[in-house]
N, C-alpha and C positions, 0 to 999 in steps of 0.2 A: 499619564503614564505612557513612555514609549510601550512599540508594540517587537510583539516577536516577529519572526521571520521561521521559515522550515526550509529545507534540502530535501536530500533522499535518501535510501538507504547503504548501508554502509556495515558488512556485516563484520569487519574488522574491532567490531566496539569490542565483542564479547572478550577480545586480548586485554581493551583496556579497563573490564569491568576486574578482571582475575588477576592481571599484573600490579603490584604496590606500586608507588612511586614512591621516587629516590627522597622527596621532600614534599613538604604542601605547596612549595612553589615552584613552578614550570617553565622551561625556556620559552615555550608559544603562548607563553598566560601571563604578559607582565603589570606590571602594576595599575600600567594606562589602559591595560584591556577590558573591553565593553563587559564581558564575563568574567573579570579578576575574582570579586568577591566573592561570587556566587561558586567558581570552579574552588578557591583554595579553602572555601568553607566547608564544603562538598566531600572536597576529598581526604581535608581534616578529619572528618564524621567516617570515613571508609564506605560512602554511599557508593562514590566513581573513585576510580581508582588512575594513575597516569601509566604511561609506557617506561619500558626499563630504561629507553633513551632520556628520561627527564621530561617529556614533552606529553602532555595533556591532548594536541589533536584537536580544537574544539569545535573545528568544521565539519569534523565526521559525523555521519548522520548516526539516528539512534532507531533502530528495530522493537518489536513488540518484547518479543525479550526481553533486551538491552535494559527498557525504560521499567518493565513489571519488575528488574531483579533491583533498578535503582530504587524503586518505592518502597519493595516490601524490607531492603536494608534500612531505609529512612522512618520507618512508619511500626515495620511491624519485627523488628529485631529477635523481640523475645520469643516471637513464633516461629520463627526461621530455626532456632536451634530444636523446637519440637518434633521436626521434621527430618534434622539431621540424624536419618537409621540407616542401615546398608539398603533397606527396602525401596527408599527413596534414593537414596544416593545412586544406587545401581539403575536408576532410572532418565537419570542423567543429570549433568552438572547442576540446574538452577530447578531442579524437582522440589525442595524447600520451599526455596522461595513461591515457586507459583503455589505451593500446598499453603503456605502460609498468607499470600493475597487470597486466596479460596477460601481461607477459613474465613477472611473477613469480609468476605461479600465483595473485595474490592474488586472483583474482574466480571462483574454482574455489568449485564447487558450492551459490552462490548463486541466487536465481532469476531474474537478469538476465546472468546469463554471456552469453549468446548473444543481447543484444537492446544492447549496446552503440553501435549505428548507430541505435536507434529511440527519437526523439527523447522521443517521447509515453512509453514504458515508463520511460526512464532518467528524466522528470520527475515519476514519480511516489516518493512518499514511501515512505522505507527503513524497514523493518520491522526491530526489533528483530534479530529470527532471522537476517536476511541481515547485521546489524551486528556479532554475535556473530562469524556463518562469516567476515566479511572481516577481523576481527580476529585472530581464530583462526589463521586464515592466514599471515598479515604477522607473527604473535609467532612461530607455528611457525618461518616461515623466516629471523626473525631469529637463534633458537636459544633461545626461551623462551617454548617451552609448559608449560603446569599440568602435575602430575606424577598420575601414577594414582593415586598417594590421595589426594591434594587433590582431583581431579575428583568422585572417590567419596563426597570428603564435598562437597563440592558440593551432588550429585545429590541425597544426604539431606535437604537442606535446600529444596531446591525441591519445590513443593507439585502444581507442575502440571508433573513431568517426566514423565508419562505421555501426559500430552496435545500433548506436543511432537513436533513432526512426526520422522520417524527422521533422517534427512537434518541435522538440527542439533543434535540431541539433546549430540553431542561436544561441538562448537562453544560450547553453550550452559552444557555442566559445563566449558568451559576456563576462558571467559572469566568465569565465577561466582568458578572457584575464582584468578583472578586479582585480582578485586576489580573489573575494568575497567568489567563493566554486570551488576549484581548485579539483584536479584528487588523485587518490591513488598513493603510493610508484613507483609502476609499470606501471603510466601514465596513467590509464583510468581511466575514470568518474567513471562508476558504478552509473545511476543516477537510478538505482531500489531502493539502502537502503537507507534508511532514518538518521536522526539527533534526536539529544538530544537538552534540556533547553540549558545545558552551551552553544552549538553550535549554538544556534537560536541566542542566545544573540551576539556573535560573528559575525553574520553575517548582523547584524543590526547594528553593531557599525561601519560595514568598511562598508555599504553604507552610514552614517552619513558623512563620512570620505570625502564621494566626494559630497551629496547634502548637509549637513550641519544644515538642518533645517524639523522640523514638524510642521507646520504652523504658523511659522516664534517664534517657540516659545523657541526651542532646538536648544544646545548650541554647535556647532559644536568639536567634541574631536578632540583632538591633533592628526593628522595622523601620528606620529612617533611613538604612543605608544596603537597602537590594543593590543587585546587580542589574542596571536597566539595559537591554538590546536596542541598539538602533532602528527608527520606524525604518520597515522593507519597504518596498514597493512590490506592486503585485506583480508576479509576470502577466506579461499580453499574447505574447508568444510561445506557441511549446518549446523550441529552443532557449526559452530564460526560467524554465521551470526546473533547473538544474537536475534533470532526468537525460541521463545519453540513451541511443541504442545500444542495442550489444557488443557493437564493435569502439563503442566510448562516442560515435559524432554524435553530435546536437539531432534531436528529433525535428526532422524535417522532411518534407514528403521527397525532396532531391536524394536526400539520403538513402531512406527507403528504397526509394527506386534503385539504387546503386546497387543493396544488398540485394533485394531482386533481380537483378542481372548477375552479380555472384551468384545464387544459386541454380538458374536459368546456365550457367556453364558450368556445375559443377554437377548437375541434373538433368540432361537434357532432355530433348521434347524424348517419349518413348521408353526413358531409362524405367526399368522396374523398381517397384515399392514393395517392400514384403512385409505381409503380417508381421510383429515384434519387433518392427525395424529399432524401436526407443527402448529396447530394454526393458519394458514396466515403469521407466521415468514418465508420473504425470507430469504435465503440462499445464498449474495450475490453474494459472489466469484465462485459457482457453477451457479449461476443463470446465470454469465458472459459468461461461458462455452457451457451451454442447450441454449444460444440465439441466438447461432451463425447458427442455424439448427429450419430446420420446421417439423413438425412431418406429416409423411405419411397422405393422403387424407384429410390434414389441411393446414390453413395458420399459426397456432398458432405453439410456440415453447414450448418444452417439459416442462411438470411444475416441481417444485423443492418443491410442497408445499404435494403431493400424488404421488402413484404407484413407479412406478419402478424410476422414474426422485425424487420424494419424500424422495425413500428410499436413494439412494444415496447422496442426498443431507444431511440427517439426517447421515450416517457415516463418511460420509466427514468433518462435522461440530464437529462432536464427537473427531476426529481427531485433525484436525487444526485451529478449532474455526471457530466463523459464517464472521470474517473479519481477516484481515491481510494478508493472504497467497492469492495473486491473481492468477488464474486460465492460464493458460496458456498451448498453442500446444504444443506436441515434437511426435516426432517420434516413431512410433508401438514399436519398438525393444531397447527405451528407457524406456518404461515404468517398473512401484512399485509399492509393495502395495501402498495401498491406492490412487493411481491414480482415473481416471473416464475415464471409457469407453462409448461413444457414435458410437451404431450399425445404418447402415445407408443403406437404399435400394441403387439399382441401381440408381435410380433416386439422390440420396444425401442426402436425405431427413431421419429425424432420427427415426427409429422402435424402440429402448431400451436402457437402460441406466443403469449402475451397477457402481458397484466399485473392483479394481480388487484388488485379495488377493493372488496371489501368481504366479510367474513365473513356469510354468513347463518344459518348454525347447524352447531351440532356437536355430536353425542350420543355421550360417551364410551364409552354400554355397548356401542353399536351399531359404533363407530368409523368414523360414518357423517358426512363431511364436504362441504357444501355451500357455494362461494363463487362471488361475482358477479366478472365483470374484462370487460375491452376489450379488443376483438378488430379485426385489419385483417383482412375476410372477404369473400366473393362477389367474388371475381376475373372481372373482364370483360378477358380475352383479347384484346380488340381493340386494347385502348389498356393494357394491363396497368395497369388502378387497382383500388383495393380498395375495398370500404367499409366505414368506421370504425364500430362499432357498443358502444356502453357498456350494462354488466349482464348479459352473459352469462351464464348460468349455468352453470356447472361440477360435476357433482356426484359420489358416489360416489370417491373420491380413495383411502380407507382402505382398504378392502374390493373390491380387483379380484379377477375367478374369471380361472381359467387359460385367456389369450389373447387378456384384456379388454385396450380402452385403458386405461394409465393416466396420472396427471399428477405429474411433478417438480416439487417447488420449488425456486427458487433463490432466498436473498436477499441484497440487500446494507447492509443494515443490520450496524450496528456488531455485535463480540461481545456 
C-alpha cells in the first residue's frame, strides 16, 4: 500500500468544513486525482465539505479541530445531535462535536484531550501521533483493532519505533498494521508532520473500509477501490518540511538571521520593554519551554507575557509564528539563532531567558561553548521597563562545575 505524506497547518479548513459544496465533484479533485475517491465520497457523506468556489483545496493542511469534527461527522453522527443545545452551541461552533468524540472515549490520550475549549491549541495542526491514537480509538470501539501479531509485525517494520514517544507507540503499531497511516519510503512513522484535506479524506474512507457505518447511516465503500496517496519522501532539510517562518520564507538559519536583523532595527540596542508589552497574548510554543522551570525564590514559571521571558517570547514569535513550531530540548552545542536560552542557578531553577543570535565559537575538545543573544535586562522598578540589549555573551554552557549556572536550550525549528 502507498504511504501517506503530511504538510502543515492551514487554519482555513474550518471555511471548508461549514461551507457545502456546489456538487460531489471539484474543480481541484478530477477524476485522475490521487484523492478523487476518497474526497468525493467524503463529501457525499457531509464528513468535509468543499468551498463555494466548486474547489475542494486538498493541499490544505488539517488542524486538530478540522480532523476531530471530520471523525465525530463520520463515526459518531447520532451523538452530535445530542449535543446540539444552545448550552453547547453558545460554547462555540464544533462544542458537539468534540462533546460527542468525548462521549466516546475517542479523544483519550491524545495531547489535546483537555484543551478542547482553547481555541488557539485545538487550531493548531495535528500531528501524526495524535492521528494514529484518534484513530486507534474510534477502530477499537468500533470493534476492529490490529491483532497482536499484525501490530508485531508492524512494529518490525518501523524504523523509528524507538523513538516514538510511549504514549503512542500502540496507537502507532495499530494503525500501521491496519494500512490506515502507514510509515515513509525509509520505514519510519515520522508522527511529528502532519496531513492535508485530500489525506484526511483518505483516511476516513479506509476506516469505512473496516467499520462500514456512521450511525447506521453510511454506506460502506468497496474495500478494493480506496483512494491511494503517493509514497512521499521524507524531508532532510527543514526547508522541505513545508513549514515557512512567519514571514512565509523556507526555514533556514539565512533566513532567521534576516528576521533578526529586522528586529535588531526595529529595536535597537537600548530601546525599552514594558511590562504588558503583549497584551496578555500567550506565546504558546514558548510558553511550553518557560514551563518546564520555576523561577528563582518562586513557585511560578517564567512569564512570556514581560521582561526578559516577554522579550523572548515576542522574537520568537516574530520568527516562527505564535503556533506551529513546537518548542522542544537539544543540546547546548546544537543550538541557532533563534533558539531560546533558559539560564538556570544551581538550584535548576530559571534566573533569565533570551534568544540567541549568534554562535561565536565552539571547541569540541574543550566542549567549551560561547554564543551571543538578546536580552530584556536592567529592570527599573519604577515604571517596570527593561532594556533591550543585543550580543550578549553567553558562555561556558558545556562545562558547568557543581552549583554553577547553567543554560537550556530550547528550539523550535523543525525535526
Amino acid at each position: 500500500m502507498k504511504r501517506l505524506c503530511s504538510l502543515v497547518l492551514a487554519l482555513a479548513l474550518c471555511l471548508g468544513l461549514c461551507v457545502p459544496a456546489g456538487a460531489a465533484e471539484f474543480s481541484d479533485v478530477p477524476g485522475a486525482h490521487t484523492f478523487h475517491d476518497a474526497v468525493v465520497w467524503c463529501s457525499g457523506q457531509s464528513i468535509v465539505n468543499g468551498y463555494e468556489d466548486n474547489t475542494f483545496r486538498p493541499a490544505n493542511t488539517v488542524s486538530r479541530s478540522n480532523f476531530t469534527v471530520m471523525l465525530s461527522r463520520a463515526f459518531f453522527a447520532a451523538d452530535i445531535e445530542k449535543y446540539k443545545n444552545p448550552i453547547y452551541i453558545s460554547s462555540g461552533t464544533f462544542w458537539a462535536n468534540y462533546q460527542a468524540m468525548m462521549a466516546n472515549q475517542a479523544l483519550n490520550n491524545t495531547s489535546f484531550a483537555d484543551d478542547t475549549d482553547n481555541v488557539q491549541e485545538m487550531s493548531r495542526s495535528i500531528s501524526r501521533y495524535d492521528m494514529a491514537q484518534l484513530i486507534t480509538n474510534i477502530m477499537t470501539r468500533q470493534g476492529f483493532p490490529a491483532s497482536s501479531s499484525d501490530k508485531s509485525a508492524a512494529i518490525a517494520k518501523i524504523t523509528d519505533y524507538n523513538n516514538i514517544p510511549s504514549q503512542y507507540r500502540d496507537a502507532v503499531a495499530n494503525v500501521y498494521a491496519l494500512g490506515i497511516i502507514t510509515g515513509y519510503s525509509d520505514g519510519s512513522f515520522s508522527g511529528e508532520v502532519t496531513m492535508n484535506r485530500g489525506q484526511a479524506a483518505v483516511v476516513i474512507y479506509r476506516m469505512m473500509q473496516y467499520s462500514g457505518n456512521s450511525g447506521g447511516n453510511i454506506t460502506n465503500p468497496d474495500p478494493k477501490t480506496p483512494a491511494e496517496p503517493e509514497t512521499p519522501s521524507k524531508p532532510s532539510q527543514p526547508e522541505q518540511t513545508g513549514k515557512t517562518l512567519a514571514n512565509g520564507k523556507p526555514v533556514t538559519e539565512a533566513n532567521i538571521l534576516e528576521l533578526l536583523s529586522e528586529l535588531q532595527a526595529k529595536y535597537p540596542e537600548h530601546t525599552s520593554f514594558v511590562n504588558g508589552y503583549r497584551d496578555g497574548i500567550k506565546s504558546y510554543d514558548v510558553l511550553k519551554a518557560t514551563n518546564q522551570y520555576k523561577v528563582t525564590g518562586s513557585n511560578l514559571s517564567a512569564s512570556t507575557h514581560s521582561g526578559c521571558g516577554g522579550w523572548a517570547a515576542l522574537v520568537s514569535d516574530y520568527i516562527f509564528g505564535q503556533t506551529g513550531f513546537p518548542a522542544r530540548k537539544i543540546a547546548t552545542a546544537d543550538a541557532r539563532p533563534g533558539d531560546i536560552g533558559i539560564s538556570l542557578d544551581g538550584n535548576g531553577k530559571a534566573t533569565h531567558i533570551f534568544i540567541i543570535t549568534s554562535r561565536a565559537q565552539h571547541n569540541d575538545e574543550c566542549q567549551w561553548t560561547e554564543f551571543d543573544g538578546t536580552d530584556a535586562t536592567d529592570m527599573t522598578t519604577a515604571d517596570h521597563t527593561y532594556e533591550i540589549v543585543w550580543d550578549i555573551e553567553h558562555a561556558d554552557w558545556d562545562d558547568p562545575q557543581p552549583g554553577d549556572w547553567t543554560v537550556d536550550v530550547w528550539t523550535r525549528y523543525p525535526n
